[in-house]
C-alpha positions in Angstrom: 7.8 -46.8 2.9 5.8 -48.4 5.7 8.9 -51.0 6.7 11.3 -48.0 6.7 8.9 -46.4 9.7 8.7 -49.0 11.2 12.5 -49.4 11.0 12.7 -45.6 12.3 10.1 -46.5 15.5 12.5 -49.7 16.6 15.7 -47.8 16.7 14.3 -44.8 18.8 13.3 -47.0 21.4 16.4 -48.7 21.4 18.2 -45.3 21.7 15.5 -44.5 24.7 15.5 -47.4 26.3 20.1 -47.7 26.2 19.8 -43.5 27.9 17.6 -45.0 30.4 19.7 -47.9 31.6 22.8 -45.3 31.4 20.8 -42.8 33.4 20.0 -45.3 36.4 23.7 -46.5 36.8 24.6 -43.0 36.8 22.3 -42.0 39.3 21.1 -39.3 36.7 17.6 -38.8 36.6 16.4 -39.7 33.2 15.9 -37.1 30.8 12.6 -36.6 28.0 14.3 -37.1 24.7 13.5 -33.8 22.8 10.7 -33.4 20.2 11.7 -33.2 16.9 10.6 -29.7 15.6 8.5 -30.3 12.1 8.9 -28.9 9.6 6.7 -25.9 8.4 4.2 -26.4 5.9 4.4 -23.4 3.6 1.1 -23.1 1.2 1.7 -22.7 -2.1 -0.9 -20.4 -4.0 -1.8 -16.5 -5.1 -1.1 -13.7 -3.6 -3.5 -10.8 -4.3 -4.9 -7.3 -3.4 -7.9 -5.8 -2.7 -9.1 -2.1 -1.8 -11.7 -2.2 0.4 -12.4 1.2 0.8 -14.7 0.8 -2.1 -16.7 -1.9 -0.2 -19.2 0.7 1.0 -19.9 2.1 -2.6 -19.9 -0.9 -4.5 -21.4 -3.5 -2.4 -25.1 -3.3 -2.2 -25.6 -4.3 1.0 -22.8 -1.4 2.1 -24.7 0.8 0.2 -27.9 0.5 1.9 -26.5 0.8 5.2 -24.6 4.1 4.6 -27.8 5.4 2.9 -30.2 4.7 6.0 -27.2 6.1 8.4 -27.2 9.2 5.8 -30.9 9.6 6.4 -30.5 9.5 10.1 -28.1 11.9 10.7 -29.2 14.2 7.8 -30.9 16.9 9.8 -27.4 17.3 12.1 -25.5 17.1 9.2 -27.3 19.6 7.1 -27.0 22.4 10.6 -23.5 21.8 10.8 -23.1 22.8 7.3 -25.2 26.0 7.6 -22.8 27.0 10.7 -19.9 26.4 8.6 -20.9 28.3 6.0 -22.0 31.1 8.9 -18.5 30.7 10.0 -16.8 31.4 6.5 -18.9 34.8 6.3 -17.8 36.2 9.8 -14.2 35.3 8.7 -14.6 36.8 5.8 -16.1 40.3 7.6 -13.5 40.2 9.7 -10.7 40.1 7.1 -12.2 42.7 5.0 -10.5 45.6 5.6 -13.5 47.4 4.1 -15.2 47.2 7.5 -15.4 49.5 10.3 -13.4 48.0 13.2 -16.4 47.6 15.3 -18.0 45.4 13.0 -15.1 43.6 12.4 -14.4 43.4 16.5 -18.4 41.9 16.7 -18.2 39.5 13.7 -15.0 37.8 15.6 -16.8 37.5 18.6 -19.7 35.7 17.2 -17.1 33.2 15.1 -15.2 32.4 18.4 -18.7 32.1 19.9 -20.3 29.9 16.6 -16.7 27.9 16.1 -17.1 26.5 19.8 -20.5 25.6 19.2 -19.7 23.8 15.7 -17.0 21.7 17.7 -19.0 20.5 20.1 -22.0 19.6 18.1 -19.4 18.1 15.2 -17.9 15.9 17.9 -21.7 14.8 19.4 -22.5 14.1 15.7 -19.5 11.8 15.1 -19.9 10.0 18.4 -23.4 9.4 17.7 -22.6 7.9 14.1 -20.0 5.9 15.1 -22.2 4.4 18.0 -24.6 4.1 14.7 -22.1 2.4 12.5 -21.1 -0.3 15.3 -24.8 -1.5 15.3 -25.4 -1.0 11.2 -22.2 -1.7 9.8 -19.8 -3.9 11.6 -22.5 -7.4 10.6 -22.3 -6.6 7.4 -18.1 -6.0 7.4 -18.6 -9.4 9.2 -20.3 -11.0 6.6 -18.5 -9.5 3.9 -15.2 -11.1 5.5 -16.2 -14.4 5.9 -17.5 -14.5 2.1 -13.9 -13.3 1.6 -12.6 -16.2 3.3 -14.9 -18.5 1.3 -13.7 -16.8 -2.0 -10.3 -17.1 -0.7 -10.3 -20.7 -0.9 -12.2 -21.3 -4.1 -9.7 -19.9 -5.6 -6.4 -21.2 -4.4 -6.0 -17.4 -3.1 -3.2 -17.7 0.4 -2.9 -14.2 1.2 -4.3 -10.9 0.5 -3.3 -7.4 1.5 -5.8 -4.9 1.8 -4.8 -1.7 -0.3 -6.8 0.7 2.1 -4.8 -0.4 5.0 -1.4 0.3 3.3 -2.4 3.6 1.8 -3.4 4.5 5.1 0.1 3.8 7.2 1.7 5.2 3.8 3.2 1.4 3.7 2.1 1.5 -0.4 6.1 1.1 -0.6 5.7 -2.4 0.3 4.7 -3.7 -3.1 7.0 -1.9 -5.4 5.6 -3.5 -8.2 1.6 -5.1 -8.5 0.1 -6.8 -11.8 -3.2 -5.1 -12.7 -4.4 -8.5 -12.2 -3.6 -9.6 -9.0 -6.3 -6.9 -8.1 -9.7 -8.8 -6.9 -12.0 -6.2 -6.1 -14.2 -5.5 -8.8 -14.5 -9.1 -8.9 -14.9 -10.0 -5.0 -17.7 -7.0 -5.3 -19.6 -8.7 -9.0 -19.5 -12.3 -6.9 -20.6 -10.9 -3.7 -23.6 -8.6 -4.6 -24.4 -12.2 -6.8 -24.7 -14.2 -3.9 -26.0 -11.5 -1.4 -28.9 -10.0 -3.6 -30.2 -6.4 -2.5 -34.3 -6.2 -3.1 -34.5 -2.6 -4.3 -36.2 -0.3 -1.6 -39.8 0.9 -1.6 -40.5 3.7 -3.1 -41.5 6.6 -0.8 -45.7 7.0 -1.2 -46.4 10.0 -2.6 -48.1 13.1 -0.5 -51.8 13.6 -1.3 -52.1 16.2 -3.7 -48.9 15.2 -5.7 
C-alpha cells in the first residue's frame, strides 16, 4: 500500500510539472490544479428519540428549579387565579338572563375593567418568569445537553431527534414508524439523576407552637 502512494505522489508531479512547461511556452499563466473533493465520511451508528418535555418532571435537578421558580411567583400566580375566577362570575351575571339589565350593564363593565387588568398583570408575570427561567433554568438545560452528548457517544448513538420539538411544528409525520426502543428517555433520565445526585431539601422548621 505504501509503494502504491508513493507511486500516486510521482505521477502528479509529473502531470504538474508537464502543465507548467506547457503553460510558459504558451504564454498562459499557470493554473492551481484543483483539489480533489474527499469523500464524505458517513458515521455508522443508532438513531434514537427522546422527549424532553419530560426533562423538567423527571430530572431532579429540573425539578428543583421549577419548584423554587413555583415558590417565587406563587403569590402572582395565586391573584391571577382569583381574578379569573372573578372574571367567570361577572360573565356568568351577565349572561343570565335572570338579571335585571342594570346589573347585567354593571357586571360587564367591571369584566371589561378586571379582564384589562388580568392582561396586563398575566403579561408582567410571564415576563418576569421568563427573565427567572433564563437565570434558573438555561445552566441546568446546559448541563443536561452536554451529558447528552456524553451519553451520545457511549453508546454508539449518531443522531437523535427530540420528540418535543416535532410535536410542536406538527412534523410527528416525519417518522412514520418508531420502535418502542429506540426511545431513550426514561433511560437518559435513570443515568442522569445517577450521575447528577439531588440532596433532598431541608425541611421547613416548624412555627413555635406547632
Amino acid at each position: 500500500m505504501k509503494r502504491f502512494s508513493l507511486m500516486l505522489v510521482a505521477a502528479s508531479v509529473m502531470l504538474t510539472a508537464s502543465a507548467s512547461a506547457q503553460n510558459v511556452t504558451s504564454g498562459a499563466k499557470p493554473q492551481t490544479p484543483p483539489t480533489a473533493a474527499r469523500p464524505a465520511v458517513i458515521p455508522t451508528g443508532k438513531l434514537v428519540v427522546v422527549n424532553t418535555l419530560a426533562f423538567t418532571e423527571k430530572i431532579d435537578e429540573f425539578k428543583r428549579q421549577v419548584a423554587k421558580l413555583e415558590e417565587k411567583f406563587k403569590a402572582r400566580t395565586t391573584e391571577l387565579q382569583t381574578i379569573g375566577s372573578k372574571l367567570e362570575d361577572l360573565k356568568k351575571k351577565v349572561e343570565d338572563q335572570n338579571n335585571a339589565p342594570e346589573v347585567r350593564r354593571q357586571a360587564q363593565e367591571q369584566g371589561i375593567a378586571l379582564e384589562k387588568e388580568y392582561k396586563r398583570k398575566s403579561e408582567d408575570l410571564q415576563a418576569d418568569i421568563e427573565k427567572e427561567q433564563a437565570v434558573i433554568l438555561n445552566p441546568v438545560r446546559e448541563k443536561v445537553f452536554r451529558f447528552m452528548e456524553s451519553y451520545a457517544a457511549s453508546r454508539g448513538i449518531v443522531m437523535i431527534f427530540d420528540l418535543a420539538v416535532l410535536a410542536q411544528g406538527n412534523n410527528l409525520a416525519m417518522l412514520p414508524y418508531l420502535d418502542p426502543a429506540a426511545d431513550i428517555t426514561e433511560d437518559f433520565v435513570k443515568e442522569y439523576n445517577k450521575a447528577n445526585p439531588v440532596a433532598p431539601a431541608a425541611a421547613t422548621p416548624a412555627k413555635p407552637g406547632q
